[in-house]
C-alpha positions as CSV (number, residue, x, y, z in Angstrom):
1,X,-4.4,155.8,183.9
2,X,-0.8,156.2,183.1
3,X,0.5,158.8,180.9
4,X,0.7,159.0,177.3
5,X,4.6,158.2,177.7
6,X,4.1,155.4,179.6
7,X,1.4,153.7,177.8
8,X,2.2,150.5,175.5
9,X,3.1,151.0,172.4
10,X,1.8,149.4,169.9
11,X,2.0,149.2,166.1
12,X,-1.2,148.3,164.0
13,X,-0.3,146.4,160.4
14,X,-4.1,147.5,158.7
15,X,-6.4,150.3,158.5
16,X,-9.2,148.9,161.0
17,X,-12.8,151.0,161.3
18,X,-12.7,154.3,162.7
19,X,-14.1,153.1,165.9
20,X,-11.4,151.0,166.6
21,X,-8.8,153.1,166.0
22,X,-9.9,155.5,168.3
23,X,-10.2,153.2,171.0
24,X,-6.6,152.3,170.6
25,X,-5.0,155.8,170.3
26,X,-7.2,156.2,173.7
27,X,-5.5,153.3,175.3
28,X,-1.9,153.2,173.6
29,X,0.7,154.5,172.1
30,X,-0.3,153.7,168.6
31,X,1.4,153.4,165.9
32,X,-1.7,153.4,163.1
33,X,-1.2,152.5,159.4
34,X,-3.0,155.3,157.7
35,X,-1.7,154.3,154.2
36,X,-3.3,150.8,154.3
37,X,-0.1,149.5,153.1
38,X,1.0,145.9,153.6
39,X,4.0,145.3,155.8
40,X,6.8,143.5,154.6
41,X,8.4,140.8,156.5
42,X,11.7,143.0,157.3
43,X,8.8,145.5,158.5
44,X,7.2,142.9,161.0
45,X,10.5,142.0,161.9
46,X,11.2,145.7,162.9
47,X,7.8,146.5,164.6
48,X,8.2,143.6,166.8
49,X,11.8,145.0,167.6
50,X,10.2,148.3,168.6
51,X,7.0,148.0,170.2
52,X,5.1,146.1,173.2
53,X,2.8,144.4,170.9
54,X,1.3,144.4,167.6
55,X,-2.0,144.4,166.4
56,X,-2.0,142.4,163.1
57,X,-4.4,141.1,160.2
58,X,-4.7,137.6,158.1
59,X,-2.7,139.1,155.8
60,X,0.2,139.5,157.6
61,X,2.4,136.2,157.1
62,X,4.1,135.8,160.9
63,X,6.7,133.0,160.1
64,X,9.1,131.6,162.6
65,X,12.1,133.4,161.1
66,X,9.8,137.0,161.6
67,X,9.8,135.7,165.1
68,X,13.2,135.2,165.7
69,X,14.2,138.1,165.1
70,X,17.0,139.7,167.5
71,X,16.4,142.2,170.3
72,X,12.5,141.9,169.8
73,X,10.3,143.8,172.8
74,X,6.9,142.5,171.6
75,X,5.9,140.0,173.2
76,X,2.2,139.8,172.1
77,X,0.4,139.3,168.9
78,X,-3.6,140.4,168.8
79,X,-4.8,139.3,165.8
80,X,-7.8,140.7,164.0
81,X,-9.8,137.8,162.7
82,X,-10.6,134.3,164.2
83,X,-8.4,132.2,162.0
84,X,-4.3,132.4,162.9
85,X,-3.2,129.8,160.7
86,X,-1.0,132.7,159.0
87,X,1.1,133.0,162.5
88,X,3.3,130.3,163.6
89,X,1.9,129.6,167.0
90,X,4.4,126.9,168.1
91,X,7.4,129.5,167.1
92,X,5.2,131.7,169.0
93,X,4.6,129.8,172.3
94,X,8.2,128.6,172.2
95,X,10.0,132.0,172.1
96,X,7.0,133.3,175.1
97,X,5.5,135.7,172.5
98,X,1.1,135.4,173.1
99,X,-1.3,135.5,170.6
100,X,-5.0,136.2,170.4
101,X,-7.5,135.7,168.0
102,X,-11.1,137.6,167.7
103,X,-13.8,134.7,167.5
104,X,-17.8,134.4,167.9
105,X,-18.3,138.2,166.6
106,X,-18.3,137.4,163.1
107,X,-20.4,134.1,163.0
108,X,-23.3,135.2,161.7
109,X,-22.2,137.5,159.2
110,X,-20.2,134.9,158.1
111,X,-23.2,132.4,158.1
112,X,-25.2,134.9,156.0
113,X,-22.1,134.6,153.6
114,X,-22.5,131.1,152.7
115,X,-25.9,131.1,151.9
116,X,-25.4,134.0,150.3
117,X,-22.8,132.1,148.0
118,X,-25.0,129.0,147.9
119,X,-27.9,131.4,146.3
120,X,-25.4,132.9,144.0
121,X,-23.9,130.1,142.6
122,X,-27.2,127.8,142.2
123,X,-29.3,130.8,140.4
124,X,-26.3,132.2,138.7
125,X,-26.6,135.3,139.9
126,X,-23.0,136.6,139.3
127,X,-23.2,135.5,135.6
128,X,-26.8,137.3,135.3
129,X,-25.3,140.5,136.7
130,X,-22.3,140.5,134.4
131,X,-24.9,139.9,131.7
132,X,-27.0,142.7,132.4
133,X,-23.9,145.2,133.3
134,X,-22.6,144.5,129.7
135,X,-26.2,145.4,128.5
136,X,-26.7,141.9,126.2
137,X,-30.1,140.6,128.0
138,X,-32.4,140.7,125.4
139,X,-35.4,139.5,126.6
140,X,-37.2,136.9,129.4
141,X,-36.9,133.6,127.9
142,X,-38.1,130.5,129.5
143,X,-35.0,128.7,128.9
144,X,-32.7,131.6,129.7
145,X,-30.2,131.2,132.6
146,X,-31.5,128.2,134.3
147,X,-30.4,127.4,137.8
148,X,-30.1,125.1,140.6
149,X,-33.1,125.1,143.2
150,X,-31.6,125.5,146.0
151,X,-34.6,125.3,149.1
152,X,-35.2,121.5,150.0
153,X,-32.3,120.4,148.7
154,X,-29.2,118.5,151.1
155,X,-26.8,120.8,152.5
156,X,-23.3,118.8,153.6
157,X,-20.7,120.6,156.1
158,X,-17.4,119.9,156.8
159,X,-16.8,120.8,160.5
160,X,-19.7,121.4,162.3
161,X,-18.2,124.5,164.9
162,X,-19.9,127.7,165.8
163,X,-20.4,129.1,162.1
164,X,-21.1,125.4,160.4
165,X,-24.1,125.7,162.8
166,X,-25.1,129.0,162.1
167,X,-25.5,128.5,158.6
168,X,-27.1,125.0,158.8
169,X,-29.6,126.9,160.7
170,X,-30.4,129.1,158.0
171,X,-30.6,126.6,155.4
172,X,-32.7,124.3,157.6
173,X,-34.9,126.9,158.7
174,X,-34.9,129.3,156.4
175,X,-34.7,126.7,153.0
176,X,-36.2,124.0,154.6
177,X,-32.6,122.3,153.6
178,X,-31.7,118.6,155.0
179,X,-27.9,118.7,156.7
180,X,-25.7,116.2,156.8
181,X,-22.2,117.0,158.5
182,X,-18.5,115.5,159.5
183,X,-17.0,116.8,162.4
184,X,-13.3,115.6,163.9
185,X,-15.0,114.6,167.0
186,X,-18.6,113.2,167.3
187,X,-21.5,115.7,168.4
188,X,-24.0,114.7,171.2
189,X,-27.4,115.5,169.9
190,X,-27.5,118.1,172.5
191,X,-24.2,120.0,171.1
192,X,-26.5,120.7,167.8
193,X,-28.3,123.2,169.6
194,X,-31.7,122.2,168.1
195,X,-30.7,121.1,164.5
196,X,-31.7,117.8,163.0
197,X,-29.3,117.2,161.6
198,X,-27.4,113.9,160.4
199,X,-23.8,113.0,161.8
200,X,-21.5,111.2,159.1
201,X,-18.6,108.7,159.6
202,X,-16.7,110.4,156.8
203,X,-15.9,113.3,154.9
204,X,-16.8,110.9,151.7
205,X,-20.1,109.8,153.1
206,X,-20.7,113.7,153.5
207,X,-20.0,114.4,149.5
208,X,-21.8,111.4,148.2
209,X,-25.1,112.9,149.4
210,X,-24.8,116.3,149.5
211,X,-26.4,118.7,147.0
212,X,-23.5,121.6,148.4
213,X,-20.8,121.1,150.5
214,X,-20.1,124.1,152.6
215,X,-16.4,124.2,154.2
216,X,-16.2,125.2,157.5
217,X,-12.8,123.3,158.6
218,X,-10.0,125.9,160.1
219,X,-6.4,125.9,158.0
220,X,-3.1,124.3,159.1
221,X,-1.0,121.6,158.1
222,X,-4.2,118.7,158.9
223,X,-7.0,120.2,157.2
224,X,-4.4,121.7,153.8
225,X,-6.1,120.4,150.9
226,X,-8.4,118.1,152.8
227,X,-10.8,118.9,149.4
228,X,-8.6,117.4,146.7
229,X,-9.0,115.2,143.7
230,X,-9.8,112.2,144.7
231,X,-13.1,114.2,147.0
232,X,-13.8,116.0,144.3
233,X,-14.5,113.2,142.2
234,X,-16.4,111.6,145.4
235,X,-19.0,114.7,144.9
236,X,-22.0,114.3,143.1
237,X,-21.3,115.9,139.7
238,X,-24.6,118.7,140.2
239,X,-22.9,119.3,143.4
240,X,-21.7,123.0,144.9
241,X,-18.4,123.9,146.7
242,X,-18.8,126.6,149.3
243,X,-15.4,128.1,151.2
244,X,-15.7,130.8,153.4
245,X,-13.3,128.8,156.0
246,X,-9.8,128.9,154.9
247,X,-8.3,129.2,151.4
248,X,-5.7,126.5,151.9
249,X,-8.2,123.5,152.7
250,X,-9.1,123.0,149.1
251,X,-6.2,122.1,146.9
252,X,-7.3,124.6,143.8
253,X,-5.5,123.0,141.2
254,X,-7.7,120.2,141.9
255,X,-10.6,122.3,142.1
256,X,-9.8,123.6,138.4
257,X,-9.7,120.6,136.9
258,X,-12.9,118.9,138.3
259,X,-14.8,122.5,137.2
260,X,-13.4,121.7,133.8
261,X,-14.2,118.4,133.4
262,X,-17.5,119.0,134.7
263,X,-17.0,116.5,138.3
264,X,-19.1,119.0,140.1
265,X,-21.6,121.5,139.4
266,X,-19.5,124.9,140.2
267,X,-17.9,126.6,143.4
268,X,-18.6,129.7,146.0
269,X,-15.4,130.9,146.9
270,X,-14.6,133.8,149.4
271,X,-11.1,132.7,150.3
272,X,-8.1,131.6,149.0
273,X,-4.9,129.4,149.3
274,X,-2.3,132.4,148.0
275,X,-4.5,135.7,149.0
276,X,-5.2,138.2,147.2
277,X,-4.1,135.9,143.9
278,X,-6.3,134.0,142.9
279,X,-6.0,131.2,139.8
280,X,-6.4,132.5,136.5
281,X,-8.2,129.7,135.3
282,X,-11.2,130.1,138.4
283,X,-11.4,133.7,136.9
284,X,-12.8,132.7,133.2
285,X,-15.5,130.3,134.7
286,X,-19.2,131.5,134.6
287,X,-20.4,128.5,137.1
288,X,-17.6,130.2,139.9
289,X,-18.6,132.6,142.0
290,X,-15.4,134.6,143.5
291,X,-15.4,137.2,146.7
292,X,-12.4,139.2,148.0
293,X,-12.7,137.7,151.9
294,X,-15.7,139.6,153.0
295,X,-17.0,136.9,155.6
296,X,-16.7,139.6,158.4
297,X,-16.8,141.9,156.3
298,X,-20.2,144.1,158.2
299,X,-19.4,147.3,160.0
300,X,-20.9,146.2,163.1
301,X,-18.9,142.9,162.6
302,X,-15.3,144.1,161.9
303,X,-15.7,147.0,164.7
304,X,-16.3,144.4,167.3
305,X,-13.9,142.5,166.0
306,X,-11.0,145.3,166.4
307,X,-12.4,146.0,169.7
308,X,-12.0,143.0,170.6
309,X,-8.1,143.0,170.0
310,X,-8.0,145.6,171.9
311,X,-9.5,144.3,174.6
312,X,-6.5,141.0,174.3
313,X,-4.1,144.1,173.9
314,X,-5.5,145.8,177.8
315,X,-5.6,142.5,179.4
316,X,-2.4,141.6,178.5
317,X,-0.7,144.6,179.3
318,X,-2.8,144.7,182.7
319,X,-0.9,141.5,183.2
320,X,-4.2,139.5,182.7
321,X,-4.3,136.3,180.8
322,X,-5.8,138.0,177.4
323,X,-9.4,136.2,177.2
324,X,-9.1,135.3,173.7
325,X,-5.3,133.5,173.8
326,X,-4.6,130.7,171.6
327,X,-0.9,130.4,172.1
Protein backbone atom coordinates (compact mmCIF):
# COMPACT_ATOMS: atom_id res chain seq x y z
CA UNK A 1 0.00 0.00 0.00
CA UNK A 2 1.53 3.28 -0.68
CA UNK A 3 1.54 5.91 1.85
CA UNK A 4 -0.83 8.36 2.77
CA UNK A 5 1.26 11.07 0.77
CA UNK A 6 1.37 9.16 -2.17
CA UNK A 7 -2.15 8.05 -2.41
CA UNK A 8 -4.58 9.71 -5.11
CA UNK A 9 -6.17 12.41 -4.22
CA UNK A 10 -9.47 12.78 -4.70
CA UNK A 11 -12.20 15.31 -4.07
CA UNK A 12 -15.89 14.09 -3.36
CA UNK A 13 -18.74 16.83 -4.61
CA UNK A 14 -21.65 15.09 -1.93
CA UNK A 15 -22.03 13.80 1.42
CA UNK A 16 -22.30 9.84 0.44
CA UNK A 17 -23.23 7.14 3.46
CA UNK A 18 -20.92 6.70 6.17
CA UNK A 19 -19.76 3.52 4.75
CA UNK A 20 -18.56 4.94 1.81
CA UNK A 21 -16.77 7.48 3.01
CA UNK A 22 -14.76 5.52 5.06
CA UNK A 23 -13.76 3.34 2.44
CA UNK A 24 -12.42 6.28 0.54
CA UNK A 25 -10.46 8.00 3.29
CA UNK A 26 -9.02 4.20 3.57
CA UNK A 27 -7.96 4.23 -0.01
CA UNK A 28 -7.27 7.99 -0.86
CA UNK A 29 -6.46 11.14 -0.17
CA UNK A 30 -9.87 12.48 0.28
CA UNK A 31 -11.11 15.47 0.04
CA UNK A 32 -14.87 14.79 1.66
CA UNK A 33 -17.72 17.40 1.55
CA UNK A 34 -18.92 17.41 5.09
CA UNK A 35 -21.13 20.56 4.53
CA UNK A 36 -23.25 18.81 1.81
CA UNK A 37 -22.88 21.88 -0.13
CA UNK A 38 -23.28 22.04 -3.92
CA UNK A 39 -20.22 22.89 -5.88
CA UNK A 40 -20.25 25.62 -8.23
CA UNK A 41 -18.96 25.29 -11.65
CA UNK A 42 -15.68 27.64 -10.84
CA UNK A 43 -15.49 24.97 -7.86
CA UNK A 44 -15.52 21.86 -10.29
CA UNK A 45 -13.31 23.67 -12.39
CA UNK A 46 -10.77 24.02 -9.46
CA UNK A 47 -11.08 20.44 -8.09
CA UNK A 48 -10.35 19.05 -11.40
CA UNK A 49 -7.22 21.45 -11.41
CA UNK A 50 -6.13 19.99 -8.04
CA UNK A 51 -6.87 16.43 -7.69
CA UNK A 52 -6.42 12.90 -9.47
CA UNK A 53 -9.99 12.44 -9.82
CA UNK A 54 -13.31 13.32 -8.63
CA UNK A 55 -16.00 11.59 -7.23
CA UNK A 56 -19.22 13.42 -8.35
CA UNK A 57 -23.17 13.27 -8.07
CA UNK A 58 -26.18 13.93 -10.75
CA UNK A 59 -26.24 17.01 -9.42
CA UNK A 60 -23.14 18.18 -10.47
CA UNK A 61 -23.56 19.82 -14.06
CA UNK A 62 -19.93 18.74 -15.90
CA UNK A 63 -20.17 20.86 -19.03
CA UNK A 64 -17.58 21.05 -21.73
CA UNK A 65 -16.28 24.48 -20.62
CA UNK A 66 -15.86 22.83 -16.74
CA UNK A 67 -13.74 20.42 -18.74
CA UNK A 68 -11.61 22.67 -20.39
CA UNK A 69 -10.40 24.07 -17.91
CA UNK A 70 -6.45 24.88 -17.91
CA UNK A 71 -3.79 22.96 -16.05
CA UNK A 72 -6.37 20.28 -14.97
CA UNK A 73 -4.66 16.91 -13.27
CA UNK A 74 -7.94 14.89 -13.09
CA UNK A 75 -8.21 12.82 -15.40
CA UNK A 76 -11.20 10.60 -14.13
CA UNK A 77 -14.74 11.19 -13.23
CA UNK A 78 -16.61 8.31 -11.01
CA UNK A 79 -19.96 9.23 -10.92
CA UNK A 80 -22.35 8.14 -8.21
CA UNK A 81 -25.57 7.11 -9.99
CA UNK A 82 -26.25 5.17 -13.20
CA UNK A 83 -27.39 8.06 -15.38
CA UNK A 84 -24.41 10.58 -16.78
CA UNK A 85 -26.42 12.59 -18.96
CA UNK A 86 -25.36 15.66 -16.62
CA UNK A 87 -21.46 15.10 -17.89
CA UNK A 88 -20.47 15.84 -21.23
CA UNK A 89 -18.95 12.52 -22.21
CA UNK A 90 -17.86 13.42 -25.76
CA UNK A 91 -15.93 16.62 -24.14
CA UNK A 92 -14.84 14.04 -21.80
CA UNK A 93 -13.55 11.27 -24.10
CA UNK A 94 -12.04 14.02 -26.37
CA UNK A 95 -9.79 15.77 -23.76
CA UNK A 96 -8.72 11.75 -22.32
CA UNK A 97 -10.59 12.47 -19.05
CA UNK A 98 -12.72 8.68 -18.00
CA UNK A 99 -15.90 8.43 -16.64
CA UNK A 100 -17.74 5.82 -14.73
CA UNK A 101 -21.12 5.37 -13.85
CA UNK A 102 -22.61 3.00 -10.87
CA UNK A 103 -25.37 0.67 -12.61
CA UNK A 104 -27.41 -2.65 -11.74
CA UNK A 105 -27.13 -1.83 -7.76
CA UNK A 106 -30.07 0.29 -7.67
CA UNK A 107 -32.58 -1.66 -9.98
CA UNK A 108 -34.74 -2.89 -7.82
CA UNK A 109 -35.16 -0.25 -5.49
CA UNK A 110 -35.84 1.71 -8.23
CA UNK A 111 -38.44 -0.88 -9.61
CA UNK A 112 -40.13 -0.91 -6.16
CA UNK A 113 -40.30 3.06 -6.90
CA UNK A 114 -42.56 2.88 -9.76
CA UNK A 115 -45.05 0.77 -8.49
CA UNK A 116 -44.75 2.50 -5.59
CA UNK A 117 -45.82 5.75 -7.61
CA UNK A 118 -48.25 3.75 -9.82
CA UNK A 119 -50.19 2.78 -6.22
CA UNK A 120 -49.95 6.36 -5.11
CA UNK A 121 -51.21 8.07 -7.84
CA UNK A 122 -54.15 5.54 -8.83
CA UNK A 123 -55.52 5.40 -5.02
CA UNK A 124 -54.62 8.90 -4.26
CA UNK A 125 -52.72 8.27 -1.61
CA UNK A 126 -50.71 11.55 -1.43
CA UNK A 127 -53.96 13.56 -1.53
CA UNK A 128 -55.47 11.17 1.35
CA UNK A 129 -52.37 11.85 3.46
CA UNK A 130 -52.44 15.61 3.05
CA UNK A 131 -56.15 15.26 3.92
CA UNK A 132 -55.64 13.49 7.00
CA UNK A 133 -52.38 15.63 8.09
CA UNK A 134 -54.63 18.76 7.93
CA UNK A 135 -57.18 16.87 10.18
CA UNK A 136 -60.47 17.51 7.61
CA UNK A 137 -61.45 13.60 7.15
CA UNK A 138 -64.65 13.56 8.50
CA UNK A 139 -65.83 10.30 8.15
CA UNK A 140 -65.77 6.91 5.66
CA UNK A 141 -67.94 7.68 2.89
CA UNK A 142 -68.61 5.42 0.01
CA UNK A 143 -68.01 8.02 -2.43
CA UNK A 144 -65.01 9.56 -0.69
CA UNK A 145 -61.65 9.57 -2.55
CA UNK A 146 -62.28 7.19 -5.31
CA UNK A 147 -59.33 5.80 -7.16
CA UNK A 148 -58.06 3.98 -10.05
CA UNK A 149 -57.73 0.01 -9.62
CA UNK A 150 -54.66 -0.52 -10.47
CA UNK A 151 -54.12 -4.80 -10.34
CA UNK A 152 -55.17 -6.24 -13.83
CA UNK A 153 -54.93 -3.29 -15.53
CA UNK A 154 -52.23 -2.62 -18.81
CA UNK A 155 -48.94 -1.48 -17.77
CA UNK A 156 -46.98 0.38 -21.02
CA UNK A 157 -43.03 0.97 -20.75
CA UNK A 158 -40.87 3.01 -22.61
CA UNK A 159 -37.51 1.28 -22.85
CA UNK A 160 -37.52 -2.08 -21.72
CA UNK A 161 -33.59 -2.26 -20.01
CA UNK A 162 -32.71 -3.75 -16.75
CA UNK A 163 -35.19 -1.63 -14.36
CA UNK A 164 -38.23 -1.54 -17.22
CA UNK A 165 -37.99 -5.24 -16.56
CA UNK A 166 -37.81 -5.29 -13.03
CA UNK A 167 -40.77 -3.45 -12.53
CA UNK A 168 -42.81 -5.14 -15.26
CA UNK A 169 -42.13 -8.10 -13.15
CA UNK A 170 -43.75 -6.73 -10.22
CA UNK A 171 -46.70 -5.51 -11.94
CA UNK A 172 -47.13 -8.74 -13.87
CA UNK A 173 -46.47 -10.90 -11.03
CA UNK A 174 -47.28 -9.16 -8.27
CA UNK A 175 -50.72 -7.21 -9.98
CA UNK A 176 -51.38 -9.66 -12.36
CA UNK A 177 -50.80 -6.45 -14.80
CA UNK A 178 -50.68 -6.97 -18.85
CA UNK A 179 -47.28 -5.14 -20.29
CA UNK A 180 -46.95 -3.82 -23.35
CA UNK A 181 -43.41 -2.05 -24.17
CA UNK A 182 -41.24 -0.06 -26.93
CA UNK A 183 -37.74 -0.51 -26.88
CA UNK A 184 -35.03 1.21 -29.49
CA UNK A 185 -33.99 -2.16 -30.59
CA UNK A 186 -36.33 -5.32 -30.81
CA UNK A 187 -36.14 -7.89 -27.83
CA UNK A 188 -35.82 -11.73 -28.62
CA UNK A 189 -38.36 -13.42 -26.49
CA UNK A 190 -35.56 -14.88 -24.67
CA UNK A 191 -34.03 -11.21 -23.67
CA UNK A 192 -37.51 -10.87 -21.51
CA UNK A 193 -36.16 -13.03 -19.01
CA UNK A 194 -39.51 -14.82 -18.50
CA UNK A 195 -42.07 -11.94 -19.04
CA UNK A 196 -45.02 -12.15 -21.34
CA UNK A 197 -44.99 -9.49 -22.40
CA UNK A 198 -46.07 -7.65 -25.77
CA UNK A 199 -43.42 -5.84 -28.06
CA UNK A 200 -44.74 -2.56 -29.87
CA UNK A 201 -43.79 -0.91 -33.16
CA UNK A 202 -44.12 2.47 -31.61
CA UNK A 203 -44.01 4.59 -28.71
CA UNK A 204 -47.79 5.70 -29.87
CA UNK A 205 -48.95 2.10 -30.15
CA UNK A 206 -47.53 1.80 -26.53
CA UNK A 207 -49.85 4.98 -25.17
CA UNK A 208 -52.94 4.12 -27.02
CA UNK A 209 -53.33 0.92 -24.88
CA UNK A 210 -51.82 1.50 -21.82
CA UNK A 211 -53.60 2.05 -18.55
CA UNK A 212 -49.90 3.74 -17.15
CA UNK A 213 -47.05 4.52 -19.01
CA UNK A 214 -43.92 4.05 -16.97
CA UNK A 215 -40.65 5.85 -18.39
CA UNK A 216 -37.72 4.02 -18.29
CA UNK A 217 -35.72 5.82 -21.37
CA UNK A 218 -32.13 7.25 -20.21
CA UNK A 219 -31.68 11.34 -20.93
CA UNK A 220 -29.64 13.06 -23.70
CA UNK A 221 -30.22 15.02 -26.65
CA UNK A 222 -32.54 11.67 -28.40
CA UNK A 223 -34.73 10.76 -25.72
CA UNK A 224 -35.32 15.09 -24.40
CA UNK A 225 -38.89 15.48 -24.44
CA UNK A 226 -39.64 12.23 -26.19
CA UNK A 227 -43.17 12.67 -23.98
CA UNK A 228 -44.53 15.85 -25.39
CA UNK A 229 -47.76 17.22 -26.60
CA UNK A 230 -48.59 15.62 -29.30
CA UNK A 231 -47.97 11.89 -26.93
CA UNK A 232 -49.75 13.19 -24.48
CA UNK A 233 -52.70 13.65 -26.36
CA UNK A 234 -51.94 10.00 -27.90
CA UNK A 235 -52.58 8.71 -24.14
CA UNK A 236 -55.71 7.46 -23.15
CA UNK A 237 -57.33 10.30 -21.11
CA UNK A 238 -57.72 7.77 -17.61
CA UNK A 239 -54.08 7.15 -18.32
CA UNK A 240 -51.01 7.51 -15.67
CA UNK A 241 -47.48 9.07 -16.33
CA UNK A 242 -44.71 7.36 -14.33
CA UNK A 243 -40.85 8.98 -14.48
CA UNK A 244 -38.42 7.66 -12.33
CA UNK A 245 -35.88 7.63 -15.57
CA UNK A 246 -34.71 11.02 -16.38
CA UNK A 247 -36.37 14.48 -15.70
CA UNK A 248 -35.58 15.85 -19.19
CA UNK A 249 -37.50 13.04 -21.36
CA UNK A 250 -40.88 14.58 -20.65
CA UNK A 251 -41.30 18.08 -21.92
CA UNK A 252 -43.21 19.50 -18.54
CA UNK A 253 -44.77 22.36 -19.98
CA UNK A 254 -46.51 19.93 -22.03
CA UNK A 255 -47.17 17.79 -19.25
CA UNK A 256 -48.97 20.87 -17.43
CA UNK A 257 -51.17 21.52 -19.86
CA UNK A 258 -52.56 18.02 -20.70
CA UNK A 259 -53.04 17.66 -16.58
CA UNK A 260 -55.16 20.72 -16.96
CA UNK A 261 -57.08 20.03 -19.65
CA UNK A 262 -57.72 16.73 -18.35
CA UNK A 263 -55.77 14.56 -21.59
CA UNK A 264 -54.58 12.15 -19.04
CA UNK A 265 -55.49 10.89 -15.77
CA UNK A 266 -52.53 12.36 -13.53
CA UNK A 267 -48.56 11.77 -13.19
CA UNK A 268 -45.89 9.98 -10.68
CA UNK A 269 -43.01 11.96 -10.83
CA UNK A 270 -39.63 11.33 -9.07
CA UNK A 271 -37.42 13.39 -11.40
CA UNK A 272 -37.17 16.35 -13.00
CA UNK A 273 -35.97 18.34 -16.14
CA UNK A 274 -34.36 21.48 -13.95
CA UNK A 275 -33.64 19.60 -10.44
CA UNK A 276 -34.35 20.48 -7.53
CA UNK A 277 -37.05 23.10 -9.25
CA UNK A 278 -39.72 21.82 -9.98
CA UNK A 279 -42.98 23.67 -11.99
CA UNK A 280 -45.08 25.62 -9.88
CA UNK A 281 -48.06 24.74 -11.57
CA UNK A 282 -47.31 20.44 -10.99
CA UNK A 283 -47.17 21.65 -7.25
CA UNK A 284 -51.02 22.83 -6.91
CA UNK A 285 -52.34 19.57 -8.55
CA UNK A 286 -53.99 16.88 -6.24
CA UNK A 287 -53.91 14.00 -9.18
CA UNK A 288 -49.69 14.64 -9.23
CA UNK A 289 -47.70 12.79 -7.19
CA UNK A 290 -44.11 14.53 -6.74
CA UNK A 291 -40.81 12.80 -5.05
CA UNK A 292 -37.37 14.58 -4.46
CA UNK A 293 -35.22 11.67 -6.59
CA UNK A 294 -35.30 8.90 -4.23
CA UNK A 295 -35.18 5.97 -6.84
CA UNK A 296 -31.87 4.77 -5.09
CA UNK A 297 -32.65 6.24 -2.48
CA UNK A 298 -32.26 2.63 0.23
CA UNK A 299 -29.29 2.44 2.47
CA UNK A 300 -28.20 -0.73 1.25
CA UNK A 301 -28.73 0.76 -2.38
CA UNK A 302 -26.77 4.06 -2.18
CA UNK A 303 -23.87 2.35 -0.10
CA UNK A 304 -23.20 -0.04 -2.90
CA UNK A 305 -23.56 2.39 -5.14
CA UNK A 306 -20.61 4.69 -3.56
CA UNK A 307 -18.72 1.63 -3.22
CA UNK A 308 -18.90 1.04 -6.35
CA UNK A 309 -17.18 4.41 -7.41
CA UNK A 310 -14.77 3.57 -5.49
CA UNK A 311 -14.04 0.57 -6.81
CA UNK A 312 -13.92 2.74 -10.69
CA UNK A 313 -11.71 5.14 -8.61
CA UNK A 314 -8.96 1.81 -7.50
CA UNK A 315 -9.04 0.36 -10.85
CA UNK A 316 -8.22 3.30 -12.47
CA UNK A 317 -5.60 4.44 -10.51
CA UNK A 318 -4.21 0.71 -10.50
CA UNK A 319 -4.00 1.46 -14.19
CA UNK A 320 -6.95 -0.92 -14.83
CA UNK A 321 -9.64 -0.21 -17.29
CA UNK A 322 -12.35 0.93 -14.47
CA UNK A 323 -15.18 -1.86 -14.89
CA UNK A 324 -17.95 0.45 -14.97
CA UNK A 325 -16.48 3.12 -17.91
CA UNK A 326 -18.74 4.74 -20.18
CA UNK A 327 -16.49 7.27 -21.80
Amino acid sequence: MNTAAARPKVIVTGRLPEDVERELLVRFDAQLNIDDRPFTARELQQALQSADGLLTTVADRITADVLDVPGRRANIIANYGVGYNHIDVHAAKAQGVTVTNTPDVLTDCTADLAIMLMLMVARRAGEGERLVRAGQWQSWRPTHMIGTRVSGKTLGIIGMGRIAKATARRAQHGLGMNVVFFNRSRLAPEQLEGLDAQQCDSIEDVLAQADFVSLHCPGGEETRHLMNAARFAAMQRHAFLINTARGDVVDEAALVDALNQGLIGGAGLDVYEHEPRVPAALLTMENVVLLPHLGSATRETRTGMGLMAVDNLSAFFAGQTPPNKVA
